[in-house]
N, C-alpha and C positions, 0 to 999 in steps of 0.2 A: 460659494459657501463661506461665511465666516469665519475666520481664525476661533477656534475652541481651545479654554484652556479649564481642566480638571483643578478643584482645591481638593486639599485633604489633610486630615491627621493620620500621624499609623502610630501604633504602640508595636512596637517588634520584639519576642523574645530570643534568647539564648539558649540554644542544647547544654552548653556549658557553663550555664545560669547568667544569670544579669540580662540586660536587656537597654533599648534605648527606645524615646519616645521624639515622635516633631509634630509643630502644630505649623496649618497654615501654609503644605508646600504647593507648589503650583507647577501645573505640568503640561507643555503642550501637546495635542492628540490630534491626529489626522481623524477625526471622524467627529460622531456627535458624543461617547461613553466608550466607558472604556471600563470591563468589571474588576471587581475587587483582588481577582487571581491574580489578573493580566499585571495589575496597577501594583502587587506588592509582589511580583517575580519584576519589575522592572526595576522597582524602589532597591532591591537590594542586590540586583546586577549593578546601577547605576552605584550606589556606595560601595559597592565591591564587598559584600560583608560575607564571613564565614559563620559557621555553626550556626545557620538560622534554624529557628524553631516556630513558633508560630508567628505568625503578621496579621495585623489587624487593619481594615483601612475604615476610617471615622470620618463623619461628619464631612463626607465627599458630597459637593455639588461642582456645578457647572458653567460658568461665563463667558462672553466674549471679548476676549483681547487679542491684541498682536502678539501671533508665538515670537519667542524671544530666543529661540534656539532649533535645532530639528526636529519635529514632531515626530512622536510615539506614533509608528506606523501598527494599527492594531492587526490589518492583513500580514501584512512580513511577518508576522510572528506564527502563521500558517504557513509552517514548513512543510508537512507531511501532504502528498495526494494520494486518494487511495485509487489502484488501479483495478478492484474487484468487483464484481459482479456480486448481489446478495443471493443466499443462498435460501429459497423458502420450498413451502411444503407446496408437493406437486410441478416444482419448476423441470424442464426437461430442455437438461443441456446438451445429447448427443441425443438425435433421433435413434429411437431403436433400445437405447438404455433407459429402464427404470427411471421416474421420478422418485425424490427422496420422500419418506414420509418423516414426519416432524410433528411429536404429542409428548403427552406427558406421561412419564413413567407414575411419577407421582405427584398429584396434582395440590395446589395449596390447599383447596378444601378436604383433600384427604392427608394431608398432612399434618393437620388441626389435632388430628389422635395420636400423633406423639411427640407436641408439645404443648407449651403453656397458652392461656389465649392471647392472642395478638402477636401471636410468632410463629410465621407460618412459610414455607418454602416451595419451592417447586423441581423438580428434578426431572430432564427434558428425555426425549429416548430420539432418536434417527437411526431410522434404517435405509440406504444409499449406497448406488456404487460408488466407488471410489473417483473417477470423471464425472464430478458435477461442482458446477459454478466454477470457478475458474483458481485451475488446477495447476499443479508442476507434477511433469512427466523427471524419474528416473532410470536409470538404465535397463533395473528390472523391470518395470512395465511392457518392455521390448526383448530381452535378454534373460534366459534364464538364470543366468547364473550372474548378472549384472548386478548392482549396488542397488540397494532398498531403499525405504527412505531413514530408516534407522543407521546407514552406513554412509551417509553421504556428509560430508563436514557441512558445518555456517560457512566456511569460506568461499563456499560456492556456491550458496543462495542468500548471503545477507550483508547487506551494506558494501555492496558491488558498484563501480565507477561507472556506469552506466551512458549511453549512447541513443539517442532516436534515432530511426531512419524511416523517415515521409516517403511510403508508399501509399500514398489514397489513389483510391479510383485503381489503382493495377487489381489485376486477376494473379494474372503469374511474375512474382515477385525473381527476377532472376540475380546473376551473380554483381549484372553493373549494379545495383544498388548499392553495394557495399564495397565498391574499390574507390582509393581513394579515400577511403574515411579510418579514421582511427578507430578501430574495433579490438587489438590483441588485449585478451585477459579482462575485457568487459563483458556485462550484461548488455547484450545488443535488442532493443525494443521495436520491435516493426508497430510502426502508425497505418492501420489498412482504411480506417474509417467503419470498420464493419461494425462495430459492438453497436452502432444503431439500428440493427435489427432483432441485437440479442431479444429474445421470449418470444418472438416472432416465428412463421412458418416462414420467413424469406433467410434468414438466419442461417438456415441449412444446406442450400442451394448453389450454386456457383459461385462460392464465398474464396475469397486470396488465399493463396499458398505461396511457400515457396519450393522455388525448383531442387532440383538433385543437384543441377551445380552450384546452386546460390551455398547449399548447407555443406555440402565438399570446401567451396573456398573458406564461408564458415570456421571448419573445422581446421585447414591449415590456417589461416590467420591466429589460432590458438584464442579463440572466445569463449568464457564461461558460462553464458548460458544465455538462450534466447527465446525472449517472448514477442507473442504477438495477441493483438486482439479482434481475432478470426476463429471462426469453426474448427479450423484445426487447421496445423503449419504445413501439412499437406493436403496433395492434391485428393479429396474421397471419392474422383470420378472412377479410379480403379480400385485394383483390390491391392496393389503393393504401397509402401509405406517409406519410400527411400530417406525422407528427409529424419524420420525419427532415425530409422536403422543407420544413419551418418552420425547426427549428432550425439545420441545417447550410445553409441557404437565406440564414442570417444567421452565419454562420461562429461558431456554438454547438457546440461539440461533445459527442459523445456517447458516454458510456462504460458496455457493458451487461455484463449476467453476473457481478455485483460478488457478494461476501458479506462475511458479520461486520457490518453495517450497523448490527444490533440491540446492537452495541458502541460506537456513538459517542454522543458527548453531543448536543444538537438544535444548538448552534451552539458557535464558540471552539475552532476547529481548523483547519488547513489537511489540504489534499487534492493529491496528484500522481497522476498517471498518462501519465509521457511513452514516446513510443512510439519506437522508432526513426528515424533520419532516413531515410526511406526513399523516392524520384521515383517517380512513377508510381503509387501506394499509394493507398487510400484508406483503409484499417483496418487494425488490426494491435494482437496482443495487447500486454496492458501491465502493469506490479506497481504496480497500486492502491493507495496506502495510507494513511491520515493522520497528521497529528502532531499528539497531542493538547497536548502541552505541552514548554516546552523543560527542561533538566536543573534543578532549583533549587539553590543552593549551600545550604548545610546548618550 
């Protein structure tokens, strides 16, 4: 592919009034375009400018020359992957529990009766249990008297140092998986491969777990919270529950039904998944996602 390089003008303003204008910069780009957001959150990383207010980018087209410098990587600048499942009407994420319903409480053509015409809204209603799409267990989910989701801090489910551990293809994820690896005070991410059957009837079935000693070492390594993207991080072929009652036993929390997992690198990211504040709760779905890197200036 040919070296691409972007023309442009931008007229830039000031929150603090004033402003400055360039004709004619020229930028090299690792692709074929590059859009207007992209091109003036770089313009004014690259000038290092404060108090931006608006940016305008003019009179941008496109030619071929030899880049003259590093090109504007427009992928790198897709930091975030989301590691969720969508959550829609009828989906059924735990055999046995309720599918969500998902309508309109108030719908735009009846909302036309209280306002103007051509302003019109919509106002959605769900009805759902609390385990669906892809959820973070807290200690009350398990515990009666455990922590809600309205008592659990961010610092234990948001912007956590976060770790993979490649278990595909295993069934029963046991404790080797995790010795060995720097796990204390991270989000520990189990990679099982399963989320390729999520909405599936195979989905359910002799899906990965982990063992009772995997989540005991777990819990003495002192980890903040562990997901995986499996049916659930325990085994459902019985009726006991050891690996929740370990780790949410030690306010570890737990976040199932993930995917995209075989997208992240094994360690050198952070990971969120905050849930609503919500009393009384013990689960409740969440937008999983990590951050692989921040912007680099250019």
């Amino acid at each position: 592919m040919a070296d691409k390089r972007v023309v442009f003008d931008f007229d830039i303003a000031f929150t603090n009034g004033g402003g400055i204008q360039g004709q004619d910069f020229r930028l090299d780009i690792d692709g074929d375009t590059i859009d207007d957001k992209a091109l003036a959150d770089y313009v004014v990383q690259d000038m290092q400018l404060l108090m931006v207010g608006e940016v305008k980018i003019l009179n941008k087209y496109y030619i071929e020359e030899k880049h003259k410098r590093t090109a504007v990587n427009i992928a790198a600048d897709e930091q975030l992957i989301d590691l969720s499942h969508s959550v829609f009407d009828g989906l059924v994420t735990y055999k046995g529990l309720p599918a969500p319903i998902i309508c309109d409480y108030l719908s735009r053509e009846n909302s036309k009766q209280f306002y103007e015409a051509g302003t019109e809204f919509q106002i959605g209603k769900i009805e759902m249990v609390t385990n669906t799409g892809t959820y973070l267990d807290c200690p009350f989910h398990r515990f009666e008297h455990g922590m809600d989701l309205s008592q659990i801090a961010l610092e234990q489910c948001a912007e956590l140092e976060a770790i993979t551990i490649n278990a595909k293809d295993a069934t029963e994820i046991g404790k080797e998986y995790f010795t060995g690896k720097e796990i204390r005070n991270k989000a520990v991410l189990i990679y099982t491969g399963w989320a390729k059957h999520w909405n599936t009837t195979d989905y359910f079935e002799g899906h990965p777990y982990l063992t009772e000693e995997a989540a005991i070492y777990l819990k003495e390594c002192g980890v903040k919270l562990v997901g995986i993207d499996s049916h659930n991080i325990d085994n459902t072929a019985g009726k006991t529950r050891p690996v929740h009652t370990t780790l949410l036993g030690a306010e570890i929390l737990i976040v199932e039904h993930m995917c995209n997992l075989e997208l992240l690198p094994e360690s050198g990211y952070l990971f969120s998944a905050v849930p609503p504040k919500i009393e009384g709760a013990g689960t409740f779905p969440v937008r999983a996602y990590a951050s692989l890197k921040k912007r680099a200036a250019f």
